[in-house]
N, C-alpha and C positions, 0 to 999 in steps of 0.2 A: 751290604754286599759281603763285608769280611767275615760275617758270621755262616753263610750260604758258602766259604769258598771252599772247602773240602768237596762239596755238593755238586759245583760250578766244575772244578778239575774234572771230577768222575763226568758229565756232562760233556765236557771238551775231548776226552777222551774217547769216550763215544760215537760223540758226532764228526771226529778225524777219524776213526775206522769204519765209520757209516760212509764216508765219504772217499775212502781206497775202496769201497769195494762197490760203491755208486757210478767211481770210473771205468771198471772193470765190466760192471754191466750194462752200461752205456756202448762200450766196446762192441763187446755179446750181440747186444740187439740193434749195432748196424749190420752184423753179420746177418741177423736172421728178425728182421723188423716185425713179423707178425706171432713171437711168443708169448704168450699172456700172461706165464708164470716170468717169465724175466722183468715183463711191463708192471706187473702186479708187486715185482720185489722193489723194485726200483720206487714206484707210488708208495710205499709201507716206509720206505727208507728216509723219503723227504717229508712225510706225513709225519716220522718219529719227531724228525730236529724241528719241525714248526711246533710240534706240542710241548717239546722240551724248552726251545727259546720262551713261548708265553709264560711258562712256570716260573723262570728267569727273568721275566721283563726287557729279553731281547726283542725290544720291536721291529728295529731293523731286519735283524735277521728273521723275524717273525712274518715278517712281510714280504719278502725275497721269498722264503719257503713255499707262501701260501699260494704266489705266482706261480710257481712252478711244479706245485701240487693240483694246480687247476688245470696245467698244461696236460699232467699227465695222466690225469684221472679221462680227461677228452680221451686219448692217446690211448687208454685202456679200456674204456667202453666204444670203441671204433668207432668214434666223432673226428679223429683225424687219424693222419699218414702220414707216419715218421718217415722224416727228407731230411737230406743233407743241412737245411737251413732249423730246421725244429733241434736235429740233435747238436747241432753248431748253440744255438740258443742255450740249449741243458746245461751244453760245457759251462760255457759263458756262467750259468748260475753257479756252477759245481765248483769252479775258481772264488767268484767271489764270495761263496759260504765260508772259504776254506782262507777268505782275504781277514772275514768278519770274525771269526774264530782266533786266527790270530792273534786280532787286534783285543780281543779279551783276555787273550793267557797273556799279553803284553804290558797290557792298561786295565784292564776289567772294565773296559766300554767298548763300545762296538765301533769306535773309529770315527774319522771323519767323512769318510768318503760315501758319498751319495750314489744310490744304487735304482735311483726311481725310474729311472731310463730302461735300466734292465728288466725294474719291474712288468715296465710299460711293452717291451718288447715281448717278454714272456705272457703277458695277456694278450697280446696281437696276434701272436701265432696263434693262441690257444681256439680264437673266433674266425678264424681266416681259413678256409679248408685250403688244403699244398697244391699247387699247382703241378698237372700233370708230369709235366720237366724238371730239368734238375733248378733246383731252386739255390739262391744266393746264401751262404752263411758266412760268418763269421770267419776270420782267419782262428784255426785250431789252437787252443791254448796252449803253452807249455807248460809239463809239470811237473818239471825237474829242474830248478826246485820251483814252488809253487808263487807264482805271481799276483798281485793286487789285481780282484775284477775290474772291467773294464766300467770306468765313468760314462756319463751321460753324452752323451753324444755321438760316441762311437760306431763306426761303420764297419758293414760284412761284405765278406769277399769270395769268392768261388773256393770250395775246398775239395779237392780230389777225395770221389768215396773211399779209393783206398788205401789210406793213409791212416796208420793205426796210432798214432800220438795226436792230438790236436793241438793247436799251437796257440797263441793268450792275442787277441783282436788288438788290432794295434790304436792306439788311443788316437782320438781326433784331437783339431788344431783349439779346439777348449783347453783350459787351466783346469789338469785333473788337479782333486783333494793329494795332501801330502799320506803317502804310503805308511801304513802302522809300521814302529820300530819291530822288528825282526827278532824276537825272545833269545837272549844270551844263554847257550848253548841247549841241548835238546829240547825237543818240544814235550808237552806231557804225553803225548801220544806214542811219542818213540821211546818215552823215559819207561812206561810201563807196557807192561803183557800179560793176556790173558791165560792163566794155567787152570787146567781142570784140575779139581780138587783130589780126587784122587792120587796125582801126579805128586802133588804136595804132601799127602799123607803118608805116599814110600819114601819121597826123601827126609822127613821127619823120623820115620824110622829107619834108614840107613843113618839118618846124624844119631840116632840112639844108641847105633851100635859103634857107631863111632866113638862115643863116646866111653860103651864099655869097654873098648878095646885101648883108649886112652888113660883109663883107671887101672886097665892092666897093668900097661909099658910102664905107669909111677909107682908101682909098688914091684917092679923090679931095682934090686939093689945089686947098683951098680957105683963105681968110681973113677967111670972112663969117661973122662972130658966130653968127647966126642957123642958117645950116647947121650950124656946128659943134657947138651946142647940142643942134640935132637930131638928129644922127650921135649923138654920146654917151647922149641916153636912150635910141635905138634899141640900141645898142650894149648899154646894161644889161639892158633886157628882152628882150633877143634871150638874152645868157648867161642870164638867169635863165630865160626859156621854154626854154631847151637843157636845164639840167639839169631842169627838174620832166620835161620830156618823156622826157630817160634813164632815170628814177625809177620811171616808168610802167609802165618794160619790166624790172627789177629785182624779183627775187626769193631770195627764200632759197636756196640749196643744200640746204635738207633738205627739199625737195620731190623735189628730185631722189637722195638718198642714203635717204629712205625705204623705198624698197623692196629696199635690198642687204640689211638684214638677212635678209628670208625668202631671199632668192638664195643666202645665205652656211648658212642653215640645211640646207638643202636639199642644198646641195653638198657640205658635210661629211658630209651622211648618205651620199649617191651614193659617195663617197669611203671612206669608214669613219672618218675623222677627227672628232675633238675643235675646235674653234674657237672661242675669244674674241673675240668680234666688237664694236669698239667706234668710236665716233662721235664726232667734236670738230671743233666749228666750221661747226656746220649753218646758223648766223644768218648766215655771210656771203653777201652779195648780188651775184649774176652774172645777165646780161643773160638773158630766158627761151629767146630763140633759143638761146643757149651752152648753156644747162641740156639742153634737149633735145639740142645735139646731142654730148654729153657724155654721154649715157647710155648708147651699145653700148659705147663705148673703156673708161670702166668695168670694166663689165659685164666684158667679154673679161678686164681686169685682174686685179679680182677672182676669175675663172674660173682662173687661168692660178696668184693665189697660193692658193691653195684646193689645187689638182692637183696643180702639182710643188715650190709651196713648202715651203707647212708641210707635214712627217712622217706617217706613222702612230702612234698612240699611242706602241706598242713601240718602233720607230725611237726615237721623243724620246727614252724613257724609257733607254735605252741609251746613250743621247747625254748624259745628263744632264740632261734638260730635263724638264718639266711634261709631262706627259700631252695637258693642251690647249695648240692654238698659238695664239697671239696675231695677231691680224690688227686693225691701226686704219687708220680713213679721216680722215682733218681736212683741214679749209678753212680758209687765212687771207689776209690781203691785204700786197703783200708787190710794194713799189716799183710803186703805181697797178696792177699783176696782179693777179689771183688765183690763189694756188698751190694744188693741190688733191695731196696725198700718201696715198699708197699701202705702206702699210709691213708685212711680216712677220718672225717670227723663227724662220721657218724656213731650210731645208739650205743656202741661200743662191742662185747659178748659180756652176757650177763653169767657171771663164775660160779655163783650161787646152780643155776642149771647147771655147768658142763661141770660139775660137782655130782651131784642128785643124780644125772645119768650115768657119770661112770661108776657110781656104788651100785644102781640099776643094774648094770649089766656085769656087773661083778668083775670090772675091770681093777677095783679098788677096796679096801674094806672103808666101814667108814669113820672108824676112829682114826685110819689111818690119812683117809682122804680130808679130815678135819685139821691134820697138822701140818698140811702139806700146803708151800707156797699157792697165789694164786699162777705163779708163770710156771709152776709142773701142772698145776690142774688142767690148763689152755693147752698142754700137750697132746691130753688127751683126745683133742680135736682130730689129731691126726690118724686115730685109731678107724680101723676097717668098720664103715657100715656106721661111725658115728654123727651123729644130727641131733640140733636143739632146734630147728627150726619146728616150727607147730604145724606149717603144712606146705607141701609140696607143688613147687612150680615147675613154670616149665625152663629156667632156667640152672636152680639148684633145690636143695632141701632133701634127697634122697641118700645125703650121707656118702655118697659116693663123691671121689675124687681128692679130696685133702689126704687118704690115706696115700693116693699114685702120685700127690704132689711133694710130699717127705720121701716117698720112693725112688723114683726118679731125679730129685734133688738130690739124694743122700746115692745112689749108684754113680754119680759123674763127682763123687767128693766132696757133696757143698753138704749143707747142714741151714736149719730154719727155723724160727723162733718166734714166738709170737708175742704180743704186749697190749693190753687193751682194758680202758678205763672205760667205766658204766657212761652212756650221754655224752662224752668226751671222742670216742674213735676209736679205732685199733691198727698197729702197725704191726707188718710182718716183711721182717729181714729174710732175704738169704743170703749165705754166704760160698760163695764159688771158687776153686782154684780159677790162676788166670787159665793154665792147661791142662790136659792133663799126660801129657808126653814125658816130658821132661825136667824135675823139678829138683832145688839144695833140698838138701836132707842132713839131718844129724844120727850117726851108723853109734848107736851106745853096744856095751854088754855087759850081757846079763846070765852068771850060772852058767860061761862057759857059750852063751846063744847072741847071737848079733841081731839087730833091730834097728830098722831106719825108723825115723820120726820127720816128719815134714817141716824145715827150716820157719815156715812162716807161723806155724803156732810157737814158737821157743822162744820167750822171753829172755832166759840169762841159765849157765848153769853155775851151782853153789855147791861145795864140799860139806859133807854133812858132818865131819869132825872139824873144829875149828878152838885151838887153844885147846888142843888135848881134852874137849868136852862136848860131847855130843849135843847138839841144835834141833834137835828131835824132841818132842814135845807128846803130849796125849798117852804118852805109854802105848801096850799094843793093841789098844780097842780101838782108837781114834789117833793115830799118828798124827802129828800137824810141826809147822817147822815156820821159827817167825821170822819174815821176812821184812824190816824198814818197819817194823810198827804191824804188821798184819800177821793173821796166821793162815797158811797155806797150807788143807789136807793133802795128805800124800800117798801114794801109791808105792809098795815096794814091787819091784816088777819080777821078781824072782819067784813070790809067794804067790803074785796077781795071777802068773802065769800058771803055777804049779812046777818050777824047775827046782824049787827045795822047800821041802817042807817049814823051815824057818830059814828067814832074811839073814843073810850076811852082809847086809849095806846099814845096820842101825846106827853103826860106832864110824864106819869106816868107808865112805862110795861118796857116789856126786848126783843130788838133786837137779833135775833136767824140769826146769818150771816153765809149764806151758800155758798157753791160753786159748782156752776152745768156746764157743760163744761166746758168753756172759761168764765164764767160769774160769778158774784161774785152779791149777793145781800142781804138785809135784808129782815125779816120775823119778822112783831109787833106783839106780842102776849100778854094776859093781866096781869100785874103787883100785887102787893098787891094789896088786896080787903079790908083788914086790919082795920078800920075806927083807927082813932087815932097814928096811925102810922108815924113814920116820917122817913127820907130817906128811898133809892129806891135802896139800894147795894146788895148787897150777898144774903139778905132774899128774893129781888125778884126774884132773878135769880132760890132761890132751889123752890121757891112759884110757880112761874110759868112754870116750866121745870123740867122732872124728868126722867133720862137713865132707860131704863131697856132693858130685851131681849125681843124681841116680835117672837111670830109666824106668820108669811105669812097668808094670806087665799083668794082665789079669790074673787071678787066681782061680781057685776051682770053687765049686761050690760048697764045699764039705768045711774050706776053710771059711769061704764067706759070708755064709749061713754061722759063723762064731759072732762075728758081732765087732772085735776088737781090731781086725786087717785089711784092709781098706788094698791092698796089692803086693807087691812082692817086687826085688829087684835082682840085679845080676853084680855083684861088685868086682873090682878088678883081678882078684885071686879066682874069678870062677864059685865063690863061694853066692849062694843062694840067700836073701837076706827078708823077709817079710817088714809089709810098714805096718806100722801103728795104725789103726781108725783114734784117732784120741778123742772124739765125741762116744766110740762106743767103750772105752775103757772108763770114761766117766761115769755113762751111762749102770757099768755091769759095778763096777767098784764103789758104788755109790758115795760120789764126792761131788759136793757143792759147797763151790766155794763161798757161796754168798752166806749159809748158813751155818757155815761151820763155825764162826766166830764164837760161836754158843761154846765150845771146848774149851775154853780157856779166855777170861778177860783181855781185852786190849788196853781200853783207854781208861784211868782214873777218872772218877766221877757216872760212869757208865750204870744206868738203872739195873741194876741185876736184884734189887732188892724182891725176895720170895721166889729166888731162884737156887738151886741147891745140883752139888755136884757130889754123884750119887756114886759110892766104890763100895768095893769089899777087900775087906782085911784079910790076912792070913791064915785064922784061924772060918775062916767061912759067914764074918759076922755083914750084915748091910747097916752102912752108914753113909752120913752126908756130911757136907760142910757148906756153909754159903758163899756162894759162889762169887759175891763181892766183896770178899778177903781173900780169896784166892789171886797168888798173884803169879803162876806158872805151874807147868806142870814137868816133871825134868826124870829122868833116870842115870843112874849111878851103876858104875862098875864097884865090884864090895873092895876093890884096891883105893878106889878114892875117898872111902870113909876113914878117918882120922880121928884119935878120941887123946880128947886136955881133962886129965882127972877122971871123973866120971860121965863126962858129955862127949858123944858124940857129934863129929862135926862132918862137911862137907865144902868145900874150896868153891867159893862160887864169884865169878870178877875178881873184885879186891878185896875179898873179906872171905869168911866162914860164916856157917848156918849152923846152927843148931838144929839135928835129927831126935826125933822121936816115934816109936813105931805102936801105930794106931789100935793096935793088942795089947801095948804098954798101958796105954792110957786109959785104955776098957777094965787092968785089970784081967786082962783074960792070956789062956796060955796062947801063945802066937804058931802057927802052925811053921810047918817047911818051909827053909828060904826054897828060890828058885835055884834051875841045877844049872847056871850061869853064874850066879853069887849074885844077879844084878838088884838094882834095887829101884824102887818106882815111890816117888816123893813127889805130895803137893807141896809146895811151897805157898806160907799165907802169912798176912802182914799182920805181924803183934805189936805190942806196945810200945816194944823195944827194940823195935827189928825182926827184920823174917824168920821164921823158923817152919822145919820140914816136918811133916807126917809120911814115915813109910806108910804103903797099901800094899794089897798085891795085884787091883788092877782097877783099872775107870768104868762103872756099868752106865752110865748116862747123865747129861745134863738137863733136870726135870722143874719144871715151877710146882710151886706150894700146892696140894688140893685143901688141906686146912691152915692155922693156925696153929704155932709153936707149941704146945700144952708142957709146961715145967713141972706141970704136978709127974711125967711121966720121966722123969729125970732118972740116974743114974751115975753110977761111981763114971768119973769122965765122960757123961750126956749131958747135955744143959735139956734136953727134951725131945719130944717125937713131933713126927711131923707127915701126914699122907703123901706119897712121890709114889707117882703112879701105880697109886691104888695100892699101894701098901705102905706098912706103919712103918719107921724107917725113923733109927736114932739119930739124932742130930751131934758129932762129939764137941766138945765141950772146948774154946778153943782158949778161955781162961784158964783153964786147969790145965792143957797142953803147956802153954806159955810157962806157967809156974811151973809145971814139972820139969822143965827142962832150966 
């Protein structure tokens, strides 16, 4: 029963305003006894709470109803005539529904008190035609407040027809049952109220502008007690009116997961298939907009693992599998989102195809489509008009609708992902704001431009100068910045955007490290501006980045049609501030994080062996170096190079590196520094300790197509090697070591 009691309240709630307004027409139709629409509301009403008690396993009350549905269904196909005694009888039920009710929001049982008496009276009248005269009822109940129906035994009394209260039958000289305890303090019925949704959607936006107007009054600077006093209680009841008004609009997800299972029944008949259909995490709560508009993208989902996921019986059974296939939906919350998962363990999607057609349709090349994970290739499912299915039913296979389920998913802020083993199954997340009203935000800047970013992807933010040394890695083809052992591509948001032709955040800003599905990345934003300032800690971080609550607000299509702005907001200065989409700045910036580890080694012992990290020097020459001596990749201001005698050095932790610049070693004249002085050094482990090769930049991290060939050697080559289809010196890094 405790699991049912969310279910049971909404239920009890119901059936107490079914029941004020069963008085009210009971009223009505002494006035005017022969209405068929009042008779017909009244029958619908008591009809409702006998079908809802069964659902519940109120028998009692199930039985009370049914009496008194029989009474009135007579009473509406003009088998009797309502009399003073009939409607005296109704009350008589209408208290003790309202006795039995109680005794559930009380106890969660339906009482002690025996109600068969009344049963019994309410079928007597029901077969007894009224006697032309006034007929005997009940003394009128009272129902203010609402009394315990009358026990078995009880006798009826003359009641004057015009008497608009009826009063509660006065109990016979029997031992009535002990009275249900009386619920400490409101009933659920008076605790809640029905609002039309609309009504809740303008006061969510008045709390919006509330709220704007509360980001105002704090960024007025002021030092007057009194203001400041006042701004701060504003400030609390504003948060605290923000969330009750969110709450308003929150509802369960198993309002909306409800009706898959007849969908999932249905479909496996359509299909010939077996189905285990099962539900977890129906209680978590998404905004009711979201629920609605979550329901075709479903919908198609389920449709889609239904048809070509799971099996035919046979099929399984061949396969080794269970005859029925297992299909689960669950809802949980899952970093301020809700993820909502789609899982089967059927034939799985074969990657091999949704490969083969997207080079088909020239969505892909397909050298390119060969290097590319299997979870980007599964994207392409999403694509307008695409289908692996070999033929078309009547349920799915026309390639339509995966394209309107990323659509419609990605237009309310969510984002979708798919995952799926051959024979094994396939699961597909989405990931949903809980609303989309109202949400924390992180307000960075950038080149002079303010940018919200949504609180729930933001991991941590990190100063990119740290010990006067930049934490910037990859040089500027592949930026990456190593975080606890990892490396994290990065986005400079200045350049991403087009606000300076070159980054000002390399040496000197703060890393906003976020996480968008499966992927993890940085976001460079601009640091102190400060002249005179020295380190780049704490003060950059509050400098350049600042939490607040923002309101939502659509954007136009010129902007949205970019890919990267997901809305826009209003901040407290009246200034205008655009959000980030950070699934589409991943998208256009191409950073994954799961692949980027290729830029630069992590862990000792790591197979990189016939793997080569592929630069050019100075003077325009291409060379490699193996990529399992590589042990960083760093850049230098030409102020932090240092020279003892004839070496060049560089300050790295606790010690110095030894530089040498990869035109040195070739032998070859070395071209133009850069017109920063800066300097761009692999760092690789020698015999003796690390030591650096200047480059002038990173072209790619590429595996072997041949074998090392030393016959092809050279002054500082140990030999050539094919990297992507061209011959490509390998430098020499014995001879490096010794030179230096």
């Amino acid at each position: 029963m405790s699991d049912n009691r969310e279910f049971i309240d909404e239920f009890l709630v119901e059936s107490t305003e079914n029941l004020d307004q069963l008085d009210k027409d009971l009223l009505a139709l002494e006035a005017t006894p022969g209405d068929p629409q009042r008779l017909a509301s009244i029958f619908r009403t008591v009809h409702t709470i006998k079908g809802n008690s069964g659902f519940f396993g109120f028998s009692k009350l199930g039985a009370l109803a049914h009496s008194g549905e029989h009474l009135l269904g007579r009473l509406r196909d003009g088998k009797l005539s309502l009399d003073d005694r009939i409607t005296g009888t109704l009350y008589s039920m209408v208290d003790a529904v309202r006795a039995i009710l109680q005794s559930i929001e009380a106890t969660g049982t339906e009482g002690e008190q025996d109600f068969r008496e009344l049963s019994h009276q309410l079928a007597s009248a029901a077969e007894v035609e009224a006697a032309p005269g006034p007929a005997a009822t009940p003394p009128e109940p009272e129902h203010t407040p609402p009394s315990p129906a009358p026990v078995a035994g009880e006798t009826s009394q003359p009641t004057p027809p015009e008497t608009v209260q009826p009063t509660a039958a006065a109990p016979s000289p029997q031992p009535a049952a002990e009275a249900p305890p009386v619920p400490a303090g409101p009933s659920l019925a008076d605790a809640t109220v029905r609002v039309d949704v609309d009504l809740l959607a303008s006061i969510l936006d008045l709390v919006g502008e509330l709220v704007l107007a509360r980001n105002e009054l704090r960024s007025v600077e002021t030092e007057d007690p009194s203001v400041l006093g006042v701004s701060q209680r504003i400030n609390a009841v504003t948060n605290a009116l923000q969330e009750a008004a969110v709450k308003t609009r929150m509802q369960p997800v198993e309002h909306l997961f409800s009706r898959f299972p007849r969908t999932v029944r249905d479909l496996a008949k359509a299909c010939g298939k077996e189905v285990v259909f099962t539900i977890d995490g129906g209680e978590t709560e998404l905004d009711r907009t979201l629920i609605e508009s979550m329901r075709d993208p479903l919908t198609h989902l389920i449709r889609n693992a239904v048809d070509h996921g799971i099996e035919e019986p046979a099929a399984r059974e061949a396969a080794g599998k269970p005859r029925s296939g297992r299909l689960s939906l669950r809802a949980f919350n899952e970093s301020g989102r809700v993820t909502i998962e789609l899982a089967d363990d059927g034939a799985g999607i074969a990657v091999d195809r949704v490969r083969e057609k997207a080079i088909a349709r020239g969505l892909v090349a397909a050298a390119d489509a060969d290097a590319l994970p299997d979870s980007e290739i599964l994207q392409y499912i999403f694509e307008p008009g695409f289908s692996t299915a070999r033929e078309v039913t009547s349920v799915s296979g026309r390639g339509v609708g995966m394209d309107v389920v990323r659509t419609n998913i990605e237009a309310i802020g969510g984002t979708v992902d798919i995952q799926s083993q051959p024979g094994l199954g396939t699961t597909v997340r989405v990931h949903v704001p809980l609303t989309l009203a109202i949400m924390p935000a992180l307000v960075v800047h950038s080149a002079g431009e303010r940018f919200a970013i949504p609180q729930a992807a933001v991991q941590e933010l990190v100063p990119v100068g740290r010990g006067g040394r930049s934490l910037v890695e990859g040089l500027a083809d592949a930026p990456v910045m190593r975080v606890r052992g990892r490396l994290v591509p990065l986005v400079f948001l200045d350049t991403f955007l087009g606000l300076r032709p070159e980054t000002a955040c390399r040496e000197h800003g703060t890393v906003v490290l976020v996480r968008v599905d499966d992927r993890e990345f940085g976001i460079v934003v601009d640091g102190s501006s400060r002249a005179g300032q020295v380190g780049h800690g704490c003060r950059d971080l509050l400098e350049s980045a600042s939490l607040t609550t923002i309101v939502i607000k659509p954007i136009g299509s010129a902007l949205a049609g970019l890919g990267i702005y997901s809305g826009a907001t209003v901040l407290g200065d009246g200034g205008v501030v655009l959000i980030l989409d950070l699934r589409g700045v991943s998208r256009l910036a191409d950073v994954q994080a799961t692949d980027r580890e290729d830029v630069c080694p992590v862990e000792d012992g790591e197979n990189l062996a016939d793997r080569y990290l592929v630069c050019r020097t100075r003077a325009g020459r291409r060379v490699a170096l193996p990529l399992e001596k590589i042990v960083r990749l760093e850049k230098y201001r030409a102020a932090d190079v240092q020279t003892a005698g004839a070496r060049r050095l560089v300050r790295r932790d606790d010690g110095f590196t030894p530089l040498t610049d990869a035109d040195t070693l070739l032998a070859a004249t070395s071209g133009p520094a850069p017109a920063d002085g800066s300097l761009s050094v692999v760092v690789i482990r020698g015999g003796d300790g690390d030591l650096g090769i200047a480059v002038d930049g990173i072209v790619d991290v590429v595996a072997a197509e041949s074998p090392l060939q030393p016959t092809l050697a050279a002054t500082g080559v140990s030999g050539t090697v094919a990297l992507g289809g061209l011959a490509t010196e390998v430098l020499d890094l014995a001879a490096a070591a010794a030179a230096i």
